[in-house]
Each structure stands twice: as structure tokens, then as C-alpha cells.
N, C-alpha and C positions, 0 to 999 in steps of 0.2 A: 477253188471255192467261188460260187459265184457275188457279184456282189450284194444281192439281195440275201442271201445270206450272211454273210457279213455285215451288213448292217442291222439284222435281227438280233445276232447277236450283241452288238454292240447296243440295240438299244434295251436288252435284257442287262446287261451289267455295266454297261459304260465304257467308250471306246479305251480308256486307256488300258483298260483288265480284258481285252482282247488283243492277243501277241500273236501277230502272224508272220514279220519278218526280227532280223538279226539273228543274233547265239539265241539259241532256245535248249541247246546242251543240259541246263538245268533242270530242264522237266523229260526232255528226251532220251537223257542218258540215263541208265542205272548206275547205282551205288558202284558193283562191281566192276562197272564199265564193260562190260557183257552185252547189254541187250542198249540196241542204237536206233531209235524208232524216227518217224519224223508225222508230227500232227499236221491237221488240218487246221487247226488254231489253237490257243492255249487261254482258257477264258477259266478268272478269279470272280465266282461270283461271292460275293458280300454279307449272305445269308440266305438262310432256307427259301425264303420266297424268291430269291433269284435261282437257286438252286434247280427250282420246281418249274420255273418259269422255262429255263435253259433244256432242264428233260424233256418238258412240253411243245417247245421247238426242232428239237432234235426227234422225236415221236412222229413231227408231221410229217420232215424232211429225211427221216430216214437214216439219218445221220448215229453213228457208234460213238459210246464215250466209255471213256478211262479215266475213273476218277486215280486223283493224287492225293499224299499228304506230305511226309516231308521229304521223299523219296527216298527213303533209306531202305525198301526193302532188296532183300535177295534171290529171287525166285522169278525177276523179269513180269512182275503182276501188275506193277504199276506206271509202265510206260508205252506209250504208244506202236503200233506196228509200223514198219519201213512201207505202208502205203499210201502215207499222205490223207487215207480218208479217216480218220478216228480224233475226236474230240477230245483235249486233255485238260480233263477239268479239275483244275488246281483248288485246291477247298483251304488253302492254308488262311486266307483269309477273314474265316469263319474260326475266331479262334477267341471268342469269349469265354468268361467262367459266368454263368447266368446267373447260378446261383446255390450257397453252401448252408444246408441245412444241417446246424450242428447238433441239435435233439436227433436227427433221424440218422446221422452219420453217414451223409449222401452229398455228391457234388454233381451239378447239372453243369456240361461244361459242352459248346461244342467241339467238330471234329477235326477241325486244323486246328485247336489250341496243342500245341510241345507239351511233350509229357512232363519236361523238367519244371513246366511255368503252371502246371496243372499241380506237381506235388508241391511247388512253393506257394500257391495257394492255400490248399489243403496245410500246410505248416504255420503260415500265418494266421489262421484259424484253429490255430493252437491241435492240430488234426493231423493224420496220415492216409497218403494215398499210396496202397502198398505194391504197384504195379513199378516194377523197377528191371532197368536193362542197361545195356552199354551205350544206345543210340541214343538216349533220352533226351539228350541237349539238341535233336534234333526232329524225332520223330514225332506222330501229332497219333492225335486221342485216336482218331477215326480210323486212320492205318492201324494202331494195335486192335484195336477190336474186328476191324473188318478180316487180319489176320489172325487174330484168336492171340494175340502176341506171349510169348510168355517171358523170361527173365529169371532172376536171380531170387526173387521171393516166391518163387511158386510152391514149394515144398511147403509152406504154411497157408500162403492165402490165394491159394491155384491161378491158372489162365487169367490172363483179360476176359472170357466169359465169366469164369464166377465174382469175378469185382465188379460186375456190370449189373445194374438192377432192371433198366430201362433205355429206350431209343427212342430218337427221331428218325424217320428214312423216307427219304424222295423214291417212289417207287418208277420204274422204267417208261410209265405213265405221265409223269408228271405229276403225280396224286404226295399228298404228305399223309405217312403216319406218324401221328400224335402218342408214342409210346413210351412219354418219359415219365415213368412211374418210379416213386422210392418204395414201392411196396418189396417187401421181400417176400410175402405170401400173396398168392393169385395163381389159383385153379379154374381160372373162365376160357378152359378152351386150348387152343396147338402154342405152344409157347415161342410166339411170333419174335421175339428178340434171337432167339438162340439159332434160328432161318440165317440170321445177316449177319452176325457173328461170326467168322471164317469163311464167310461165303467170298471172301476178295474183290467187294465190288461186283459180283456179277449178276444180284438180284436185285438188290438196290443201294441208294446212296448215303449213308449214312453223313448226316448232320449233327447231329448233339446227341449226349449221351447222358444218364446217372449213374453215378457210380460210387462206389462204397464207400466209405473213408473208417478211418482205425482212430483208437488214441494212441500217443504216443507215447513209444516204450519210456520210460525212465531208464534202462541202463541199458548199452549196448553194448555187445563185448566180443571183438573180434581175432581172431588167429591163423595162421596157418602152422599146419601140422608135414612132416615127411615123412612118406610112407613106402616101401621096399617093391608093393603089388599095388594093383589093384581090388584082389580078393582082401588085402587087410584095408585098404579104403572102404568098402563096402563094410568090413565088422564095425570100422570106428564108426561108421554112419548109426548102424544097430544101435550099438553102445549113445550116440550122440542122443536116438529118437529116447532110448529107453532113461537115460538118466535128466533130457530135457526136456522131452516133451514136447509142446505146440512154441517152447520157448526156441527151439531151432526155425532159425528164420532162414538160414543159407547154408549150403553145403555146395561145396564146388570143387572140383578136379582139378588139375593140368597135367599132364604128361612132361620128363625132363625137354623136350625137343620143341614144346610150345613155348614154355620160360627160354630156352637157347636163344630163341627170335626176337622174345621181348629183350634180350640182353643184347641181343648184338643190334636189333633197329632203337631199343632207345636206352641205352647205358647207363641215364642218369636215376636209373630208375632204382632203387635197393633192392636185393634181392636178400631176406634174410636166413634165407635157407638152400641156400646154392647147393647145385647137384644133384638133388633127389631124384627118385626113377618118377616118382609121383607127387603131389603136393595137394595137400587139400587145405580149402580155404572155410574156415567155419563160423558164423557167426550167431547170437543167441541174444535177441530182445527180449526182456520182463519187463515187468510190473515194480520187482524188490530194488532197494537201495543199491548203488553199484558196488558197493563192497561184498554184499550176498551175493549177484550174480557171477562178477569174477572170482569167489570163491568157490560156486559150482562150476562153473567154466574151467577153472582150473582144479576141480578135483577130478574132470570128466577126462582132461586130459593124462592129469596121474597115473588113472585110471589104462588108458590107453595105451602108457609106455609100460604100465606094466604088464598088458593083457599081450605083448609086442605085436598091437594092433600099428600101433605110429612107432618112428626112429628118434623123432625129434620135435618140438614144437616151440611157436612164438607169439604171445598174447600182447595186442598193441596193449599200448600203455598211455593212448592218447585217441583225440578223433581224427587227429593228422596221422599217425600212425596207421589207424584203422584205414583211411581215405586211403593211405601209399599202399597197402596190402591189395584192397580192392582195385587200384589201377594196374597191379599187376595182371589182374585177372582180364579188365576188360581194354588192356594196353594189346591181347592175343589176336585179337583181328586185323586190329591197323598192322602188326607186326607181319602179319601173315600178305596183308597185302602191299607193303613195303618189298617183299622176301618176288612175291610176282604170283601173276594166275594159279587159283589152285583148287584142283575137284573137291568142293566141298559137299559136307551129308552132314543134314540135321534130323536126327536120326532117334526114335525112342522105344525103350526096351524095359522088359523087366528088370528092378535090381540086382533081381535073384541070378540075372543071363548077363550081365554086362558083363562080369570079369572073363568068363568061358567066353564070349559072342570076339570082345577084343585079343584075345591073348590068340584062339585060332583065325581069326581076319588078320589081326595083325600077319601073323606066319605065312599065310596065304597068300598077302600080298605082294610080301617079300620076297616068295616065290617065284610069283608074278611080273613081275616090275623091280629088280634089281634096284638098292640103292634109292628108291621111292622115301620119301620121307614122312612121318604120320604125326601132323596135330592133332592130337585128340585133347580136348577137353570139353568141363561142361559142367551138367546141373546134375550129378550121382542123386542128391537129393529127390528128384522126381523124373530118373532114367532115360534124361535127355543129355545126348553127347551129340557135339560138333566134332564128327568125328572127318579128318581133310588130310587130303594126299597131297602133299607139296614135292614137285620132282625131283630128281635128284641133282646132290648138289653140283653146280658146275653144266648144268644141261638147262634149254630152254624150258623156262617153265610154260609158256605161249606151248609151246611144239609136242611138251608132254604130255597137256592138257588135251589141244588140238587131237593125238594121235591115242590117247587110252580114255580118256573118261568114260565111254560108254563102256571098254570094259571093266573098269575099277569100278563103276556105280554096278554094271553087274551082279560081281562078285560081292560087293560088300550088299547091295539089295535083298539078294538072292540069302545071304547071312543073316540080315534082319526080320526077313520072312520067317524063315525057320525058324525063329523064335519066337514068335509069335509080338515083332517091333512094329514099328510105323514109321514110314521112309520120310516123312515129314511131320515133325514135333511140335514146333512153333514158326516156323520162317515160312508155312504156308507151300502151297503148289505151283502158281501164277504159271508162266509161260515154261518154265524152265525143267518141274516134274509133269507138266502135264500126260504125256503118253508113256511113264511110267505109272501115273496111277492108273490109266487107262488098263494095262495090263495088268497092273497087283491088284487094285482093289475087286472085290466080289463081285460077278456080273449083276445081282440081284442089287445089290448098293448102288451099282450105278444107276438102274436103271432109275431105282428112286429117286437120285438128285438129276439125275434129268429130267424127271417127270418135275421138280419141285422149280428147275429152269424153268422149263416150259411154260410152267401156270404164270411163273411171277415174271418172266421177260418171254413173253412169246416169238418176240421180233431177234432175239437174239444183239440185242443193240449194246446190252453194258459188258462192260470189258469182256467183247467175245476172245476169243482162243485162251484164254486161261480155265485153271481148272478142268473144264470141260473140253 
């Protein structure tokens, strides 16, 4: 880099929030430790106007950027490439709540604010922000929306798109859009929010955002249940929507081999219903007194054992209780990468096709790959599974990775296709599906979101080779 630029940069944000030598591991590496990039510099700018100031520089010079948030994603989207020329511009610094309008039930917050410092806001304003996941204590506003993020509430209050009302974004120009609106009604025209919403960075940068906020339930009532299939997970889901209604806030899966991991990497953890082939984890927010709710919670379950939809079930009896149930659930990926490399698919399907799509992949694979091991779990509620092939045991998981993934993504791709899935649910494309969607999605689709490239980065300068 020369030092004329270098010093541009540095007088757009201040020499110390431009990092060009020591460990930069933290912004270079991914989560998985999979994608190993090395920048051209690592500049935190401060706020939108440095933001805009830094694209504007990077616009004359020609320079590529990659924006960041708290680096937790999985898909290799948000780190640099191993060529030294690509700008990694860290946003976590831009991480105010501007501002909480409790008439309108909207929170303007920017894009490196943490999701978990975004909902404890939203809570001390007596509010809820109902965007909820496992990375939360790490990941920031602008990363879930730029990925579309989804989570453990989606079955009631959908994607990070639908809890978004409005944006701000630095376009590839340097230009700001001024699009923080709490409107929830507005028909003026292409609806420019829902552009940069899953786009990963590639059209523009998102900076602040509005976004929905809820009241909070009065009673929350959580459980897991043990189930023999998957096809009777699926009934109890039916039975869950039909006797609860918009009150099912979570419905969650795990396979017995996904709890194994969480048992054998963290022990201390309770397991109240050991063994099961399946376990579903359910939760149910109202409005009623908590003795009304946990007495339809538990008639839903009665219900359940007696329809021999479930084998077994455990209603916490506390919100520590509740909290240890849901660390079991979101304890499945640390476990997983405790356990060592493994072909993961996030992966989304009809209801109707999950039980048939797993039961023949599963068989398939088994075929395939001897001794292969299968995490699955997920969100049955809104027919997203993490569905992961961890090796077999006693074999390199590095080696088994290395030598099948392309054809286990195959095979399982090729499976979600055919029923009319989506090979990426919520953890987005970035580097890592890129030339699988290339090949699955419809020639006519792409040609569109290239065309939609084109207009809005002509230069191809924000996080080129992802997605696209």
C-alpha cells in the first residue's frame, strides 16, 4: 500500500483505527477457521460519515472493501481474500442505539451494535427485540440483516428482514441513503430496504437500522419433549401450531448424536431426557397469567403423549431451568467444533418434506461414507435444519473433510433440490456456496441479481467474489 494512501486513510478515521501490522487474525480469520485472508489495512471507522468518507476514497483509488461485523459468520463472506488488496472495514465501532420509540415499537440502532446489547436495550425499555440466535453475545445488527440472519424466533416473528422496518447504507459511491423509516406502511416505489438485506455486503454498507420491537410476553414456558422419529416431531409441531397458535415462539430439534457431543464436550451440562432418537425443544410466550399458560402448555403436551406423538416430556419449572434447556440447544455448534472440521448445510425445506428428505439422505449417506456421522438439528418450526456430516469416529476429521465434502454437499444438495429446498436458509452464500448457487439457482434469477450488481456497484469493488 502506498503511503499516500495510507495516510488518506488515516486522516478519514484516525491513525489509530487503521491496523496494518501485528496479529490481524481477528478480522482475517473466520469463525470456522476455514477462510484465511490477509487485508490491505483494517480501518474502524466511527460513523456513517466516516463510513462514506472511506467508500469515497476507496471509489477514486480503486480499492475493494469487505465490510465486518462481529465476525461470527459461516459462509467465508466476511473476510478478506489471501491477496493483500481488499480493505476490511470493521463497523463494530458504530455501535450505538440512537434511538427507542416506544409509541411506535421501533429501535434505530446502528450496525456494529451486538445483538445481545441491542435486546438489553430494547428490555430496559420495558420492550422486546425478537431477533434471537446462538452468536448473539457476539454478532452485531448489520451482519444479521446484511445476512438476512434468522434464529430460534423465526416461526413467529420471521428473518431479520421482517423485524427490519428501515436503513441507512453507504452506497459503493460513497453517497448515504437516509432510509430509516419506522413506517410500516410505504408503497413509494422498489422497496430499497429488502436490495441490502441479504445482499452480504455486496451492494452496499449498511450503517444503522430500525427495527421492530414487541411487548413483553408475561409468561414464558419452556420444554423439551422425546420423540421416537422425526415424522412424530413434525405431528407434535401441528398439534403445537394448532392448540397454540402465534403463542409458539420456538420449536427446535436435535438428533440423539447432536446431544452425544454436547455430552461428551461439556458434561456439566443436564441432560433431562437422555437418549432419545430425537428431542424437541418448545417454547410458548403469552399475554395470560403464567399459571394459564403452563396449564395450556401442559395440556398441549398431555395431549401429545397421548396422540404417541412424543415418548416423554420436561416443563422447566424456573427461568434457570428454561436458560439450561436452551443451552443445550445452542451448546450443538461449540460441540461440534470441539468434535473438529465438519461439512456443514444450512439447509431449508418444506415441513411437509423434512421427515422423508432426512430419513432417505440420511440412508444415502451411510451408503456413501461408511461410518459418517450426522448432526442434524435445527429450526422444524420454520424448516431450517443444520443438517452436518462430522467423520467418522476415530478418522481425521481435517482429512474427511478435505477428501468428500464436495461429494456429500452433492448428494445432500442434489436431495434438497428435489424438493423443492434452499441450500442456504439463514447463514447466507459469502465465499463458501458461491458456485453452488451459481449452478442451482435459475439462469433467469441470476441474471437479475447481476443486473441489480451492476447498477448498484458497477466497479465491482464491495466484497467481490462472494455471492456472485
Amino acid at each position: 500500500m502506498s503511503s499516500e494512501l495510507l495516510q488518506a486513510l488515516r486522516d478519514c478515521v484516525g491513525a489509530a483505527h487503521v491496523l496494518v501490522d501485528g496479529d490481524l487474525s481477528a478480522y482475517e480469520l473466520d469463525w470456522r477457521r476455514r477462510f484465511r485472508g490477509r487485508a490491505l489495512a483494517v480501518v474502524r471507522p466511527a460513523d456513517t460519515a466516516e463510513v462514506a468518507a472511506l467508500l469515497k476514497l476507496c471509489a477514486t483509488q480503486g480499492v475493494s472493501v469487505v465490510p465486518q461485523g462481529g465476525n461470527t459468520g459461516l459462509v467465508g463472506g466476511g473476510v478478506p481474500d489471501a491477496s493483500g488488496t481488499q480493505l476490511l472495514l470493521s463497523l463494530t465501532r458504530l455501535n450505538r442505539i440512537r434511538h427507542i420509540d416506544s409509541a411506535n415499537l421501533t429501535m434505530t440502532a446502528e450496525a456494529g451494535c451486538v445483538l445481545q446489547a441491542a435486546q438489553q436495550a430494547a428490555a430496559d425499555a420495558g420492550l422486546m427485540l425478537a431477533l434471537s440466535l446462538a452468536a448473539e453475545g457476539s454478532c452485531t445488527l448489520g451482519g444479521n440483516l446484511a445476512t438476512n440472519a434468522g434464529g430460534t424466533q423465526v416461526l413467529r416473528f420471521g428473518n431479520a428482514r421482517e423485524q427490519c422496518l428501515g436503513l441507512e447504507v453507504v452506497t459503493a459511491d460513497g453517497d448515504i441513503w437516509h432510509g430509516l423509516s419506522g413506517l410500516r406502511k410505504d408503497n413509494t416505489g422498489y422497496d430499497l430496504r429488502d436490495l441490502f438485506i441479504g445482499s452480504e455486503g455486496t451492494l452496499g454498507i449498511i450503517t444503522a437500522a430500525t427495527l421492530k420491537l414487541h411487548p413483553r410476553a408475561a409468561a414464558v414456558t419452556t420444554a423439551l419433549a422425546a420423540a421416537g422419529s422425526l415424522q412424530q416431531c413434525v405431528a407434535l409441531l401441528g398439534l403445537a401450531q394448532a392448540r397454540l397458535g402465534p403463542a409458539l415462539t420456538g420449536f427446535e430439534v436435535m438428533n440423539r448424536f447432536a446431544l452425544d457431543l454436547v455430552a461428551k464436550h461439556f458434561p456439566s451440562l443436564p441432560q433431562p431426557l437422555p437418549g432419545a432418537v430425537w428431542t424437541v425443544l418448545l417454547e410458548q410466550s403469552d399475554n395470560e397469567s403464567e399459571a394459564q399458560a403452563r396449564a395450556r402448555f401442559e395440556g398441549l403436551l398431555e395431549a401429545a403423549l397421548e396422540a404417541g406423538h412424543i415418548e416423554d416430556a420436561v416443563v422447566a419449572e424456573s427461568l434457570a431451568q428454561s436458560r439450561s434447556l436452551w443451552q443445550l440447544r445452542e451448546s450443538i455448534p461449540l460441540a461440534q467444533s470441539q468434535e473438529g472440521p465438519n461439512i456443514k448445510h444450512d439447509i431449508s425445506l418444506p415441513v411437509s418434506a423434512i421427515a422423508d428428505f432426512v430419513s432417505t439422505t440420511d440412508a444415502a449417506l451411510a451408503r456413501a461414507f461408511p461410518g459418517m456421522r450426522l448432526v442434524d438439528f435445527g429450526h422444524l418450526g420454520d424448516g431450517n435444519l443444520h443438517y452436518n456430516v462430522q467423520a467418522p469416529d476415530g478418522e481425521s476429521a481435517q482429512d474427511f473433510m478435505d477428501r468428500h465434502e464436495h461429494a456429500v454437499n452433492t448428494l445432500v444438495y442434489d436431495a434438497v433440490g428435489a424438493r423443492g429446498g434452499s441450500i442456504s436458509a439463514e447463514h447466507g452464500v459469502g465465499a463458501l456456496k458461491r458456485d453452488e448457487l451459481a449452478e442451482r439457482k435459475p439462469a433467469v434469477a441470476l441474471q437479475m441479481m447481476r443486473a441489480i450488481k451492476q447498477a448498484l456497484d458497477p466497479h465491482g469493488r464491495l466484497n467481490p467474489g462472494r455471492v456472485l
